[in-house]
C-alpha positions as CSV (number, residue, x, y, z in Angstrom):
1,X,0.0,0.0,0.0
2,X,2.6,2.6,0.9
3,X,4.3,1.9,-2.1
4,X,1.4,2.7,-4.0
5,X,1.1,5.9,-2.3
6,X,4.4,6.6,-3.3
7,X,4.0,6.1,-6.9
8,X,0.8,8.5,-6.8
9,X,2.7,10.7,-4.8
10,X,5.6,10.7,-7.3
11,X,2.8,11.0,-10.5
12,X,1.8,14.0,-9.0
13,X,4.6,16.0,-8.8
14,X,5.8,15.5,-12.1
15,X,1.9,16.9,-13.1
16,X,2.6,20.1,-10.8
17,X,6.1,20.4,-12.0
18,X,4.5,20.2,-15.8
19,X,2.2,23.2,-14.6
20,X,4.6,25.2,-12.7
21,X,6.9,24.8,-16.0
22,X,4.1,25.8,-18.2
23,X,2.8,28.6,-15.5
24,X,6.3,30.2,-15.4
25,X,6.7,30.5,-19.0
26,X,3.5,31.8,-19.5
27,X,4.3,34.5,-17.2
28,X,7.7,35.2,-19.4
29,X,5.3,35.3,-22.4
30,X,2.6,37.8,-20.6
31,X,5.3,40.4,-19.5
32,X,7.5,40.2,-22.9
33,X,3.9,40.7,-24.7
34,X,2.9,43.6,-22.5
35,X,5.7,46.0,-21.6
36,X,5.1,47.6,-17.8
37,X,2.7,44.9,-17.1
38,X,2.8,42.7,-14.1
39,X,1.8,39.4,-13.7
40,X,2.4,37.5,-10.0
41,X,1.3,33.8,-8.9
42,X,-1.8,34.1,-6.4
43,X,-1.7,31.5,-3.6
44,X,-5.0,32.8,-2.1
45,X,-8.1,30.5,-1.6
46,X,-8.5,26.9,-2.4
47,X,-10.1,27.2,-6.0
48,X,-8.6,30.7,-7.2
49,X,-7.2,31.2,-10.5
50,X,-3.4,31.0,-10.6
51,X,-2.1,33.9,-12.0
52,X,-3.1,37.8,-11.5
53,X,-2.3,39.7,-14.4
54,X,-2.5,43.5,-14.4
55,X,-1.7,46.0,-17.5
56,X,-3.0,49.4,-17.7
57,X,-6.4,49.9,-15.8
58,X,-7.3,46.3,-16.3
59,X,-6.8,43.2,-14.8
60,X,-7.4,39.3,-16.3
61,X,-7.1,35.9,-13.7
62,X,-5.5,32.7,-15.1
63,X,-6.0,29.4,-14.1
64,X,-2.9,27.5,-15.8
65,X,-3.3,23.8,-16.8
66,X,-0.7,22.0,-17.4
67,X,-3.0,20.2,-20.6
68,X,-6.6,20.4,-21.5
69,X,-7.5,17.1,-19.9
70,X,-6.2,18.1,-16.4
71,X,-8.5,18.0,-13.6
72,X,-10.0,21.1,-12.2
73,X,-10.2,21.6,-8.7
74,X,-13.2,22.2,-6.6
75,X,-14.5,25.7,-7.4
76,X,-12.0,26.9,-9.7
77,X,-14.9,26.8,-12.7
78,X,-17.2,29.0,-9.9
79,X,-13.7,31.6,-9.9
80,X,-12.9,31.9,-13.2
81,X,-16.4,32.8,-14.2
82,X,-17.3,35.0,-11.4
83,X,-13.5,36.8,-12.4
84,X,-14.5,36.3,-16.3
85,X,-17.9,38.7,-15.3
86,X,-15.8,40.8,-13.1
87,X,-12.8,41.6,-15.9
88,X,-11.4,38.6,-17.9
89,X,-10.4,35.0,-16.6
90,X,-10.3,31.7,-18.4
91,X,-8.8,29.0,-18.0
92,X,-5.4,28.6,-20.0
93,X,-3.2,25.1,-21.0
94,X,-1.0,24.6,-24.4
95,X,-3.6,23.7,-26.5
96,X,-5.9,26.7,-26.0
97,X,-3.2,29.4,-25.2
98,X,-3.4,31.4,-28.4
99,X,-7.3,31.5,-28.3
100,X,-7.3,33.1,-24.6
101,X,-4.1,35.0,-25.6
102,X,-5.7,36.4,-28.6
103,X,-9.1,37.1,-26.6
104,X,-6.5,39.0,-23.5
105,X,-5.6,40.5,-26.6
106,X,-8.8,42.4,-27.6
107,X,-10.1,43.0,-23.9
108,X,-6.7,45.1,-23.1
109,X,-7.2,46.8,-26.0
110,X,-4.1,45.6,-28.0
């Protein structure tokens, strides 16, 4: 049994180091993208997006995936849409990034 643990144990960490890999080079991406911008991980709640992203007089929330078919914690659909109403949020992985990059785009104004 405890060696079973360990194996799920070990499984996830190489998913959170895929997403902290993927979270830190979207960050890269966000700040070369928009000069003056900043863009900090938020370790709030349970369930809040990852990333708070601020440029001008607006503000989006990211929830970073490491892939589309990664599981989504408890509430974190409930934040991102409550955020998405407020300003902009959405959920972002590799296989949707240039769709939510390219919507960022048009609700900064760029």
């Amino acid at each position: 049994m405890f060696r079973h643990f360990l194996i799920f144990l070990g499984k996830m960490e190489d998913r959170m180091k895929a997403e902290n890999k993927y979270q830190s080079g979207l960050i890269k991406k966000l700040l070369e993208l928009y000069p003056g911008s900043y863009c900090f991980k938020v370790n709030a709640k349970q369930g809040y997006p990852d990333l708070m992203f601020l440029y001008g007089n607006k503000w989006a929330a990211l929830e970073c995936k490491r892939s589309a078919k990664a599981i989504k914690q408890p509430n974190q659909e409930i934040h991102v849409e409550r955020m998405n109403n407020m300003s902009f949020s959405s959920f972002i992985y590799p296989e949707n990034e240039k769709e939510v990059l390219d919507a960022l785009a048009i609700y900064m104004g760029r």
